[in-house]
N, C-alpha and C positions, 0 to 999 in steps of 0.2 A: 426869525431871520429868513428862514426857506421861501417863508411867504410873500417876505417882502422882496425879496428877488426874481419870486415867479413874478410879481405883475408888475416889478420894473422892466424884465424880460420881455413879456408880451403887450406892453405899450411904446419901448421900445423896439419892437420888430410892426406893429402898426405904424410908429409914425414915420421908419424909416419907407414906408412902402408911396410910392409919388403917389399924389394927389389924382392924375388921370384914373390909373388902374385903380383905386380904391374901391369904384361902382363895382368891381367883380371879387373884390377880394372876400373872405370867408377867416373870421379871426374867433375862435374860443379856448373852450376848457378842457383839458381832457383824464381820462385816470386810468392808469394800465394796471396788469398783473403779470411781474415778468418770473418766469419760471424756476430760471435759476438761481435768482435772489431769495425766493419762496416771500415774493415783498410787494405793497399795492406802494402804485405812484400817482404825483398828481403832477400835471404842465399845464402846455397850453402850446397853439399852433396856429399858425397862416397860413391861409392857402391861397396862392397868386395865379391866377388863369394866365396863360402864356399862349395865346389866340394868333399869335402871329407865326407858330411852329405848327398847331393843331389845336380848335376848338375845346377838346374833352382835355386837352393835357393842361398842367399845373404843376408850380415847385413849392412844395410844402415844407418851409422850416417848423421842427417842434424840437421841447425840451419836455425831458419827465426826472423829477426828482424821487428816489425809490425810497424807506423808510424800514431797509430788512435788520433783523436782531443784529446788535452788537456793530451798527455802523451805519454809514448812508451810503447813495449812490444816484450819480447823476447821470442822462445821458442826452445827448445832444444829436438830431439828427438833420439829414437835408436829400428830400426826398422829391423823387417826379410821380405824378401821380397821376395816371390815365383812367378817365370814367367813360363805362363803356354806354354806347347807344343803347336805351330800349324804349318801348311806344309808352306813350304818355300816362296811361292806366296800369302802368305795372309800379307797384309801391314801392317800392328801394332799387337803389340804383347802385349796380356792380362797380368796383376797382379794384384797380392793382398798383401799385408803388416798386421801386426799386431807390436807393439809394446809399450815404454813406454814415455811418453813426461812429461816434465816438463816446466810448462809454466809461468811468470812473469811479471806483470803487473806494471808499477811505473807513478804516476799521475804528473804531472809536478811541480804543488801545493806547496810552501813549506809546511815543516810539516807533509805530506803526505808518507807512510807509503809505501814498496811495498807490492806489494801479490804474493806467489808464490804458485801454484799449483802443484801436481803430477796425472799422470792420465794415460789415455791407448790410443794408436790410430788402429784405424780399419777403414782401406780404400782400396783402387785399384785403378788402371788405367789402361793405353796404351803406348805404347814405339814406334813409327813411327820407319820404316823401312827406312834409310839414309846409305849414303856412307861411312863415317866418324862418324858421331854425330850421337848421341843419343838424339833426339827428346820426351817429352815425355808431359803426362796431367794425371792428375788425380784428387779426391775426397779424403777426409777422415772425419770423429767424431772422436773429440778428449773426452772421458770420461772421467769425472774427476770433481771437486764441479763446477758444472756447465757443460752443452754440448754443445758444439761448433763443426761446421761442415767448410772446409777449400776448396776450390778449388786451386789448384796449377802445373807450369808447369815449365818448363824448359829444359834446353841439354846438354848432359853430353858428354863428352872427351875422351875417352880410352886412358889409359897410356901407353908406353910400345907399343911391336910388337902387 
């Protein structure tokens, strides 16, 4: 069932994106490890250049669903994502993100209550220079009643020419 809502999720959030920007858009897979679950997750994410604020900038919606003992957890994010200049021979390409996550925990337990949180994320990475895909790794703290720090990677698609 998780699975089938990841990729109604991430074909849904492709078809919603117009037809113009699609040539820039950046749509894949992704799989974290967040900390304080002690639990690996899998999503998926878009990334929409926003060329008319600044070139390098982008709003990244992603979802990761977590899989830690004795329950699951979801979390929902929507993120700006600034890539920074470097010359054309340097093999990965720096960012940084900021934005808002919303995160949900439900214990397997009956009886058992979910918890949902709102909070901030602030991280970075690298985006590996490929033919095709977009390779990519990164970090983040998720702020929020409670802090949690997340390692996460994945590769992303380019739509369109």
């Amino acid at each position: 069932m998780k699975k089938l809502l990841c990729t109604v999720a991430l074909v849904g959030m492709v078809v919603a994106v117009p037809g113009s920007v699609q040539a820039q858009t950046v749509v894949g897979p992704m799989a974290g490890y967040h900390d304080d679950l002690e639990a690996l997750g899998i999503g998926g994410f878009i990334s929409v250049p926003v060329p008319a604020l600044d070139p390098n900038l982008s709003i990244v919606p992603s979802f990761v669903f977590y899989f830690p003992d004795g329950g699951d957890a979801l979390e929902v994010n929507g993120d700006v994502m600034y890539a920074f200049e470097v010359s054309e021979d340097t093999p990965v390409l720096p960012f940084a993100f900021a934005g808002l996550n919303i995160f949900r925990t439900k214990p397997d337990f009956t009886g058992a209550s979910a918890d949902t949180d709102v909070g901030l994320n602030l991280g970075g990475g690298v985006t590996f220079r490929a033919e095709s895909l977009r390779p990519f790794a990164g970090a983040k703290f998720e702020i929020h009643d409670g802090t949690g720090f997340l390692i996460f990677g994945g590769v992303g698609f380019p739509l369109g020419g």
